[in-house]
C-alpha positions as CSV (number, residue, x, y, z in Angstrom):
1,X,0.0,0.0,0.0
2,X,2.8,2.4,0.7
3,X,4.7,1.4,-2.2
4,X,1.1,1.9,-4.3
5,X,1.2,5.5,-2.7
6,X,4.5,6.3,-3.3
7,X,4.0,5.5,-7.1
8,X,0.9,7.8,-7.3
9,X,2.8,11.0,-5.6
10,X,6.1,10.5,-8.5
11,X,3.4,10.2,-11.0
12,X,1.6,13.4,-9.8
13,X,5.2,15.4,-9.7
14,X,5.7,14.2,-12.6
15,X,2.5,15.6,-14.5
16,X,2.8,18.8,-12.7
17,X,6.5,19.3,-13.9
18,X,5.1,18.5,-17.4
19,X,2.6,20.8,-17.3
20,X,5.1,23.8,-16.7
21,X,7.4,22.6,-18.5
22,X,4.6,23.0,-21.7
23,X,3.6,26.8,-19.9
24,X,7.2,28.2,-20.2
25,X,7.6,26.9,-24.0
26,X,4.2,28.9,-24.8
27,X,5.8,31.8,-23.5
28,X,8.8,31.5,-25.2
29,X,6.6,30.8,-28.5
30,X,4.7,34.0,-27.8
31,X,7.8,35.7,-27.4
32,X,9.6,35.0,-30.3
33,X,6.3,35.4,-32.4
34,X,6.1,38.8,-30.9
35,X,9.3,39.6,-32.3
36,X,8.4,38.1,-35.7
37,X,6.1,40.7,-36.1
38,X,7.9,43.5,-34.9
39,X,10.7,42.6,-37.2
40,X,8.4,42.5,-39.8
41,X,7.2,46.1,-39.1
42,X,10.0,47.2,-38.7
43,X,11.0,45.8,-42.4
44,X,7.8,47.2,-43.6
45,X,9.0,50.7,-42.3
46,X,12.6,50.5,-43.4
47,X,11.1,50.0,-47.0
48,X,9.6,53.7,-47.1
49,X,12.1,56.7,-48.2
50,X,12.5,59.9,-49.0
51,X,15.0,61.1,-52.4
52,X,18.0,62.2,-51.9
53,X,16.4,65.8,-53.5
54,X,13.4,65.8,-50.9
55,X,10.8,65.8,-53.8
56,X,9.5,62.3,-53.7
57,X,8.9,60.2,-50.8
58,X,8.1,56.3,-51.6
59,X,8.5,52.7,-51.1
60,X,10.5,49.8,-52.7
61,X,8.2,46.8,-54.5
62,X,9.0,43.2,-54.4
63,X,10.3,43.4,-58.0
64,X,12.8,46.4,-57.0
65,X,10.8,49.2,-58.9
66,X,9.7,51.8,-56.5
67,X,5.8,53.5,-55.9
68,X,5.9,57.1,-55.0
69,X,3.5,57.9,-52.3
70,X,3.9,61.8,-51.8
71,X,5.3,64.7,-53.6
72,X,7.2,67.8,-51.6
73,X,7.9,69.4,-54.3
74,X,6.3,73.0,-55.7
75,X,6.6,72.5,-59.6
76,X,3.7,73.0,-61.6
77,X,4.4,71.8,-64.7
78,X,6.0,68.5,-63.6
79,X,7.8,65.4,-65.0
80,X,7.9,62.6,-62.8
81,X,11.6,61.5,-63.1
82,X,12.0,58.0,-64.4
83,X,14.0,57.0,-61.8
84,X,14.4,58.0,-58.3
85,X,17.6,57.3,-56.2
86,X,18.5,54.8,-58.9
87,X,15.2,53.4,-58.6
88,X,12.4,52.8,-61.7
89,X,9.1,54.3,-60.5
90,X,6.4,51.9,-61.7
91,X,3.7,53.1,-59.7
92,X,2.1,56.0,-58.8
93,X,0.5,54.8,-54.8
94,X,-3.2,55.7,-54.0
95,X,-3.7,59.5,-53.4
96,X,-0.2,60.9,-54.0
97,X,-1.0,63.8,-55.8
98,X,-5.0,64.4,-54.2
99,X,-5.8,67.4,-53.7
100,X,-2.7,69.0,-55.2
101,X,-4.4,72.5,-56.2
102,X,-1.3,74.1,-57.4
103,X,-0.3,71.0,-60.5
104,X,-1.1,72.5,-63.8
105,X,0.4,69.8,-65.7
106,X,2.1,66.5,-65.3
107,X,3.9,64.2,-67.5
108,X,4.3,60.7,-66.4
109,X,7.2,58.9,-67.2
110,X,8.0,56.0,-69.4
111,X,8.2,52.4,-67.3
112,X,5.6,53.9,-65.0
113,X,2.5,50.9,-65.4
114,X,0.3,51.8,-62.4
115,X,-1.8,55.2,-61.7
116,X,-3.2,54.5,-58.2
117,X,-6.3,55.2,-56.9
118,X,-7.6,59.0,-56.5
119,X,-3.9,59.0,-57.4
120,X,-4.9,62.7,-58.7
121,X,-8.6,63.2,-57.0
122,X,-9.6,67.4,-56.4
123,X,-6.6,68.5,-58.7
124,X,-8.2,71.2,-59.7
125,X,-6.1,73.2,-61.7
126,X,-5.1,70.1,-64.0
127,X,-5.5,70.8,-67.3
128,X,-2.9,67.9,-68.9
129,X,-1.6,64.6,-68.1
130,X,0.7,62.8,-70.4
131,X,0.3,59.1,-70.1
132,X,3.1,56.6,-71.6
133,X,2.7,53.9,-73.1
134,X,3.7,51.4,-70.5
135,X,0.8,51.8,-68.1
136,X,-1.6,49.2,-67.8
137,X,-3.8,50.3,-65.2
138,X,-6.2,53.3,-64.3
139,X,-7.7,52.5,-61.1
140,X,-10.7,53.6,-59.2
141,X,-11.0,57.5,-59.1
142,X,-7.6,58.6,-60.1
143,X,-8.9,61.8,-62.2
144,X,-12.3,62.0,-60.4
145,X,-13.0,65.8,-59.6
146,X,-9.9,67.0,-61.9
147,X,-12.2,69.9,-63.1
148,X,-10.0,71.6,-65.4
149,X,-8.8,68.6,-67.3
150,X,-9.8,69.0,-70.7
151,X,-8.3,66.3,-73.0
152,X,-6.8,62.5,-71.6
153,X,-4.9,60.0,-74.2
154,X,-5.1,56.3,-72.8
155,X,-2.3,54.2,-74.8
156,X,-2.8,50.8,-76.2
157,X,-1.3,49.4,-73.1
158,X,-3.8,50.5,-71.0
159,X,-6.0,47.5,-70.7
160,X,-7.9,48.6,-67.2
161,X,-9.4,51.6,-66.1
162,X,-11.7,51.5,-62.9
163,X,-14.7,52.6,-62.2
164,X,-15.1,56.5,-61.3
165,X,-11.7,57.0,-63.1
166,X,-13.7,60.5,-64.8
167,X,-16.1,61.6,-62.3
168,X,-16.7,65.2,-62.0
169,X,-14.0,65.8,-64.9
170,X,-16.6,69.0,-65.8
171,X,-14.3,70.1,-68.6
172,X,-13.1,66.7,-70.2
173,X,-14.3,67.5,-74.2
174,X,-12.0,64.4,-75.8
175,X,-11.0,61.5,-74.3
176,X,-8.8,58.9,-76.8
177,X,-8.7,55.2,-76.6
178,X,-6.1,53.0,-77.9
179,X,-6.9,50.0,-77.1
180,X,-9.5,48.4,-79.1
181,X,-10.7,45.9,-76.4
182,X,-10.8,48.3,-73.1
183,X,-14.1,48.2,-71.9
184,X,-16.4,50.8,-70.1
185,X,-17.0,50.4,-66.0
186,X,-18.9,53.2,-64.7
187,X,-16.1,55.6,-65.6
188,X,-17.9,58.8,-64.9
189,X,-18.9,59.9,-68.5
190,X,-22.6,59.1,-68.1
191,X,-24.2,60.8,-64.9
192,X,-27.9,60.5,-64.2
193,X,-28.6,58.5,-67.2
194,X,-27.1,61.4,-69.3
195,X,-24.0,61.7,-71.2
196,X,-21.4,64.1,-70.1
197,X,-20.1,66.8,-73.0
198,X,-17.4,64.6,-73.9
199,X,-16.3,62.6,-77.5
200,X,-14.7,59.7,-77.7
201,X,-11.7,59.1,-80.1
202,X,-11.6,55.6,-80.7
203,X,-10.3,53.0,-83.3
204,X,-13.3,51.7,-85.4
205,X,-14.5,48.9,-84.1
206,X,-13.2,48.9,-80.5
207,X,-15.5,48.0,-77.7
208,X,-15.5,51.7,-76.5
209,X,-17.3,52.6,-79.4
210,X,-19.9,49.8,-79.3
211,X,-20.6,51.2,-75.5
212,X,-20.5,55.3,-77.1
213,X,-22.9,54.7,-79.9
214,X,-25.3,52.5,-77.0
215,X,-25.4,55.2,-74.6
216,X,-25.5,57.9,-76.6
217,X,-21.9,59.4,-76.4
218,X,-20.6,61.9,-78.6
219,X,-17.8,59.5,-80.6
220,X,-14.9,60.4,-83.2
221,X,-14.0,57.1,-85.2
222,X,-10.1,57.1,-85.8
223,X,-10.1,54.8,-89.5
């Protein structure tokens, strides 16, 4: 009977030993996943710059190119450099130029593929933008309430532009489409079941003018 005791006291030391044994490792988990993820902030930080000229401030992608996320700058007629700090811009980030009210003009530059959302949103002194012919993508409300633009040229590269990409554009007369299968998604240029003052320049044929001549937009065939 004592030996039966004995055996049930070493086996009760031995589970409770176990037990915080198992309690310390979570800890030490927890501890070193809390310093996973502030290492990984941290990284996510460090990747955010200013150039060397304190114009730009933006952030290195995965592929090496670089997205600019602000401007310090005071031209008005700008080009965006092609590189920064040795770095190609590909990417202008969501709302880096909004509500700019001094940019008159703006050329973007060649190996640029990605104009961010409300990327230019309230630039209201924006009459032109120059768009190269690397950029693929317009996304959603990057010209929206750019009331002095008059006139936008989307390449044959561009093969998405997002919705709202022209609302409140008041002064856009002409806007030209390259690409023959770019399709219309609520870009602005119809608003309350009416068709803004604006004409399309489009190859014949292209989707953009099957959508003009459906909802009644002023269209310019380009033969």
């Amino acid at each position: 009977m004592k030996q039966v005791w004995k055996k049930a006291l070493w086996v009760a030391l031995l589970t409770a030993a176990f037990t915080l044994s198992v309690g310390c490792a979570d800890q030490d988990n927890s501890s070193a996943d809390s310093s996973s993820i502030s290492t990984a902030q941290d990284g996510a930080e460090s990747s955010a710059a200013s150039s060397a000229d304190g114009a730009y401030q933006y952030t290195v992608n995965d592929d090496g190119t670089i997205s600019i996320t602000a401007y310090a700058g005071d031209d008005t007629s700008l080009e965006l450099p092609a590189t920064v700090d040795g770095y190609v811009v590909s990417a202008l980030a969501d709302h880096v130029f909004e509500a700019n009210w001094d940019i008159v003009s703006i050329t973007l530059p060649a190996g640029l593929t990605t104009i961010g959302e409300s990327a230019f949103m309230d630039c209201t002194a924006l009459t032109s933008v120059s768009i190269p012919e690397t950029v693929s993508v317009v996304r959603r409300a990057a010209f929206a309430g750019c009331t002095s633009l008059a006139s936008v040229e989307l390449p044959e590269s561009v093969t998405e532009v997002q919705e709202e990409a022209f609302t409140g554009c008041t002064s856009l007369t002409q806007l030209t489409i390259w690409n023959t299968s770019l399709t219309y998604s609520s870009w602005g240029l119809v608003e309350n079941d009416a068709a803004i003052g604006v004409t399309i320049f489009a190859p014949s044929g292209s989707e953009i003018c099957t959508w003009a001549n459906e909802n009644g937009v002023a269209l310019q065939e380009i033969y």
